[in-house]
N, C-alpha and C positions, 0 to 999 in steps of 0.2 A: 183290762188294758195293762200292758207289762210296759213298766217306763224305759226309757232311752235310755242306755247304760252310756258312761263317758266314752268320746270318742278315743282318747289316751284312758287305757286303764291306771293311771298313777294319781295317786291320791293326795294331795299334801296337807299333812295334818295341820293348823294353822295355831297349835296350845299357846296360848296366852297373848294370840293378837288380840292389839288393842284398838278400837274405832278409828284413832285421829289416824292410825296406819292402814287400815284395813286394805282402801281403795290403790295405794301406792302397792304393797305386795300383792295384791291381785293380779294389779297389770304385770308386773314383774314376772308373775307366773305364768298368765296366758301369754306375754311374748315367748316365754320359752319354747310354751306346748302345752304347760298344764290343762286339763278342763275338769278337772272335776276337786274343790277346794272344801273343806273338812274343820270345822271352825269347835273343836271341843267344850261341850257345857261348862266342865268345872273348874271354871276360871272368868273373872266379871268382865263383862262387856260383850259376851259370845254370842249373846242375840241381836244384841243395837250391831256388832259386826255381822252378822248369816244377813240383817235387812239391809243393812249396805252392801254388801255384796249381792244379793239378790233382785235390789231395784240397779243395777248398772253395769252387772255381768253380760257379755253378750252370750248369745242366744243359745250359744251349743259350750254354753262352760257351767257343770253341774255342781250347786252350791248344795252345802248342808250344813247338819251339828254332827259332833261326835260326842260321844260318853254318853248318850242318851238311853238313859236308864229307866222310864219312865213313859206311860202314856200318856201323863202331862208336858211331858220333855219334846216327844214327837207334836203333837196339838200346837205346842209353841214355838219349835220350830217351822213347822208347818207355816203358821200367822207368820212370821216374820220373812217369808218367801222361801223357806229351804225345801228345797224336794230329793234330799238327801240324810238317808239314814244308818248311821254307823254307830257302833257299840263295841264295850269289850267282851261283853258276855251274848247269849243267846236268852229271851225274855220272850217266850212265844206272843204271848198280849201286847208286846211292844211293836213287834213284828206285825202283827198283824194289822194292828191303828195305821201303822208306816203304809202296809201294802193299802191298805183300803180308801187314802188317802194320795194313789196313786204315785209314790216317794220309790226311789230306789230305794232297796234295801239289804245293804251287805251289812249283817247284824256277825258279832263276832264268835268264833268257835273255837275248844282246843279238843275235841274227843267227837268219834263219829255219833254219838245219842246224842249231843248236841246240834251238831250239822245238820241231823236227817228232822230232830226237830224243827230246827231253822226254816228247813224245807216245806214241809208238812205247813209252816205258818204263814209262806209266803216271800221268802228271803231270794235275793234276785243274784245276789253274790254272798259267798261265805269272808269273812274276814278273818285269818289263821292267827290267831294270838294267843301267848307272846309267839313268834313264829323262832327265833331263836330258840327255844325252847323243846319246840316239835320238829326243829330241823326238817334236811332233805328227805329222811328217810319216812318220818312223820307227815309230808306230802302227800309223799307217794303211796304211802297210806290210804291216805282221803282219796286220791286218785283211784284206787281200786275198785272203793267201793260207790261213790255217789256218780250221779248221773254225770257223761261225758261231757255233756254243755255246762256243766256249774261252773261260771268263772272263782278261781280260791286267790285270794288276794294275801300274799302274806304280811304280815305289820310288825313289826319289832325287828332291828338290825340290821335294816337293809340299806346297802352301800351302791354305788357303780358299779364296784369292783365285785361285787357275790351275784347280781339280780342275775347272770349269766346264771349259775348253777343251781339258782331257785328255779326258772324256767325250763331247763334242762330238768326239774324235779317235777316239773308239773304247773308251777304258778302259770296266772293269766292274768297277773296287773299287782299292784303292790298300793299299802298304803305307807307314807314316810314323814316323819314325823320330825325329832329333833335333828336328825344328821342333814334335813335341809331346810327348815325355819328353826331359827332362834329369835325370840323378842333381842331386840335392838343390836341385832349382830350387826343390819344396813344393808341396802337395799343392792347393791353391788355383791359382797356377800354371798345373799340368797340368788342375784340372777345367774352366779358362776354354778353353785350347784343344781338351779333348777337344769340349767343348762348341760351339766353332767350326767344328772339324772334322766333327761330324754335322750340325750344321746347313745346313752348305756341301754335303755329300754329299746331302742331303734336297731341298733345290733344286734339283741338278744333275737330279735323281730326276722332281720336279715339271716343270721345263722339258722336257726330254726323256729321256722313261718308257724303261729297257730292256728288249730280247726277251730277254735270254739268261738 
């Protein structure tokens, strides 16, 4: 069974929420559009935050961990209701606990033996990291050779103003990390960029529609 990929492929990295917040920036982000919220391990309180969000999310907004390094990381994610698996590396055994465990699984890649492993393990989206790094032309790359339905998610450096010429390279969803959650920037803040960041992905969407 291949799980429900988010209905908005955008990602929000959530590094260093902290519980007593958790539940306020969630809302903040499903009013936007967000559905799919990315709560990173290495940083404390990331699990008591994935089971808060996970017992009060509504139904079609997909919770997880990131930095999950581990097939103890995935197990306890899992326990605390995420069915969502992001990484910065590709960990074929990690992947695979994730898939079997019925978890999305955009595990991360910067080189195509990594990707096609990702694949081969069970990865339901690639995560491009750092994406700055592999740029457009680095895309389009991965674009040639993997299979045409692989959603590539790029994660590092991604603004309003660029996701235009990432999609235009080939992306199909982004993960976004500090340039739209900061711990205690406030809650007004983050609804402004959540709010810039859907808008920006809906145009990209308008100008040119994807197949995958």
């Amino acid at each position: 069974m291949t799980p429900t990929p988010p209905k908005l492929p955008l990602v929000a990295i959530l590094r260093g929420l902290a519980p007593a917040e958790a539940l306020a920036v969630a809302d903040v982000l499903h009013q936007a559009g967000f559905r799919a919220l990315e709560v990173p391990l290495n940083r404390p309180g990331a699990l008591e935050c994935i089971a808060l969000l996970a017992a009060s999310a509504p139904a079609d907004t997909l919770i997880g961990g990131g930095t999950m390094l581990s097939v103890a990381d995935v197990e306890a994610v899992h326990r605390a209701g995420g069915r969502l698996l992001v990484s910065p590396n590709c960990n074929p055994a990690v992947i695979r606990r994730a898939a079997a465990l019925d978890m999305y699984c955009a595990p991360g890649v910067a080189t195509p033996t990594e990707a096609f492993a990702a694949l081969d393990a069970g990865a339901h989206a690639l995560k491009l990291f750092p994406a700055d790094m592999l740029g457009h032309a680095g895309l389009k790359a991965f674009k040639s050779v993997l299979p045409a339905s692989m959603p590539l998610w790029p994660v590092g450096g991604i603004t309003p103003d660029n996701m235009a010429g990432w999609v235009g390279a080939g992306a199909s969803g982004f993960g976004i990390g500090g340039q739209l959650y900061t711990p205690g920037a406030g809650l007004d803040a983050l609804a402004q960029r959540a709010t810039a960041y859907v808008a920006a992905w809906h145009r990209t969407q308008a100008a040119t529609p994807l197949t995958q």
